[in-house]
C-alpha positions, -999 to 999 in steps of 0.1 A, spaced: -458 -222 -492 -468 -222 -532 -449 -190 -533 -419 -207 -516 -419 -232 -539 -424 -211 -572 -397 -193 -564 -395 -162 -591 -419 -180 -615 -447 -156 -609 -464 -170 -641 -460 -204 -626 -474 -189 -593 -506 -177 -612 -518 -204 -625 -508 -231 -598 -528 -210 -575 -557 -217 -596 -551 -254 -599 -536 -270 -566 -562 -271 -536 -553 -266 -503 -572 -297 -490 -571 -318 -520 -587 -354 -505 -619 -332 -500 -615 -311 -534 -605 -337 -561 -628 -360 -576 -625 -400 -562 -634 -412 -597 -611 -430 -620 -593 -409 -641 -602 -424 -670 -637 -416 -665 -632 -379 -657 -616 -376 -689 -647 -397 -707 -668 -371 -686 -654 -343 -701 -648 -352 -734 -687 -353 -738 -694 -320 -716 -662 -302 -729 -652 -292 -692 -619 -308 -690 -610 -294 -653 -620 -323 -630 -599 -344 -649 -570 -321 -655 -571 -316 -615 -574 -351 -610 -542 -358 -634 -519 -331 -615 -526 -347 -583 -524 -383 -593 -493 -372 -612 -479 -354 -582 -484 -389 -561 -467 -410 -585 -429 -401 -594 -426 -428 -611 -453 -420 -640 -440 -388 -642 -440 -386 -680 -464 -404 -686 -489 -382 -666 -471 -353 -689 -485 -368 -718 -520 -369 -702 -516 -335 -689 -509 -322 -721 -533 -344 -737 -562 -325 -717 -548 -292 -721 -548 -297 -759 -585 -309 -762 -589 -278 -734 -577 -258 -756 -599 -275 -784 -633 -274 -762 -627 -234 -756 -620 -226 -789 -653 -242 -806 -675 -222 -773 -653 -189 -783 -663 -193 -818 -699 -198 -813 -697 -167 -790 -688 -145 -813 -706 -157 -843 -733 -149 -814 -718 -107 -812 -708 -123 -776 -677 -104 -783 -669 -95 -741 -676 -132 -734 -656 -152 -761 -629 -125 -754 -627 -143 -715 -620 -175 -732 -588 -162 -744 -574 -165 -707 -582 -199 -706 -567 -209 -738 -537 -191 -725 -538 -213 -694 -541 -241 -710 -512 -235 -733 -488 -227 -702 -499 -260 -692 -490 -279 -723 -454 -264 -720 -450 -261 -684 -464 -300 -674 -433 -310 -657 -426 -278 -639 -467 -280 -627 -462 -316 -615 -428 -307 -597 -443 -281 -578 -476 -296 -572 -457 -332 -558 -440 -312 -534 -473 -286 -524 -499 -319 -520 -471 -337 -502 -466 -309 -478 -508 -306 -475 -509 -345 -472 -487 -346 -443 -507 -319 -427 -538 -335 -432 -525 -365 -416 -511 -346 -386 -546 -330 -386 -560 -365 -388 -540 -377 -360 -544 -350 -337 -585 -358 -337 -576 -389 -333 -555 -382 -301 -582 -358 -289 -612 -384 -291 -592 -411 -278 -589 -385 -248 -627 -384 -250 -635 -418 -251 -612 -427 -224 -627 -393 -203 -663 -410 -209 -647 -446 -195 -634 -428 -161 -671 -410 -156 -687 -447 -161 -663 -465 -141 -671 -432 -116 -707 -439 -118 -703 -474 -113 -684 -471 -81 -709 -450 -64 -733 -473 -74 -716 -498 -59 -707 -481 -29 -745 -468 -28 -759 -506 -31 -731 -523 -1 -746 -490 23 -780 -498 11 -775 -535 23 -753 -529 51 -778 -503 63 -806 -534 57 -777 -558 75 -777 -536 106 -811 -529 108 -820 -565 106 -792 -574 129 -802 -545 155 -840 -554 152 -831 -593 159 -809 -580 191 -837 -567 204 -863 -594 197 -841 -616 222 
């Protein structure tokens, strides 16, 4: 479906695969965004907060730009964070390491310029996902309302035979007492 949806944009492809989760209730933090963003600015990992902004953004149409700002906001102090940790890499002769932060500076600057096209493609992925989660949702709904009303039909079972047990047991006490004063007279 991302494919679908990115059309010929295989750079757009790339990194959305990276970014958009397939379940996102499960996958994206329940935390304000706010405080993902306070989070990170004081651990330098931006990505809870960037994945947080792409889904809220993708939710609500009507913020559009300004989640764009924030989106590009994070990418920029993304960007920021990675190129202090590259630096200290190589000053350390980390040369292979600091050389893999490149990538996500890259990322990060296709993000900066590419906010609305992410948001666009990401409203229409998590809508898609959200609809099958809630198809998903209802269809265990369905099946343990099947359950619960299988478990009603095996109690309302059990309670006829012990009804039906209990009138034999006291008609069989009925006639016995009825056959045993027949022949007492």
């Amino acid at each position: 479906m991302l494919k679908e949806l990115c059309g010929d944009d295989a750079k757009l492809y790339d990194f959305l695969s990276n970014y958009l989760y397939e379940t996102p209730l499960a996958a994206i933090s329940k935390k304000d965004l706010d405080i993902l963003t306070e989070e990170a600015e004081k651990s330098g990992n931006f990505r809870t907060a960037v994945d947080k902004a792409i889904f809220e953004a993708a939710q609500n149409a009507g913020e559009r730009e300004r989640y764009i700002k924030v989106i590009q906001n994070l990418a920029s102090k993304t960007i920021h964070a990675t190129e202090q940790e590259k630096q200290k890499l190589e000053k350390e002769g980390l040369t292979d390491q600091a050389a893999s932060l490149g990538r996500r500076i890259e990322d990060q600057q296709f993000m900066s310029e590419r906010a609305e096209d992410i948001i666009n493609v990401a409203s229409k992925f998590y809508t898609e996902k959200l609809v099958e989660l809630g198809e998903s949702v209802r269809r265990e709904a369905r099946a343990e309302e099947r359950k619960e009303a299988e478990r009603q039909e095996w109690r309302t079972g059990d309670l006829e035979k012990a009804g039906r047990a209990a009138r034999k047991k006291k008609e069989g006490g009925i006639k016995f007492w009825s056959q045993s004063q027949t022949q007492t007279h």
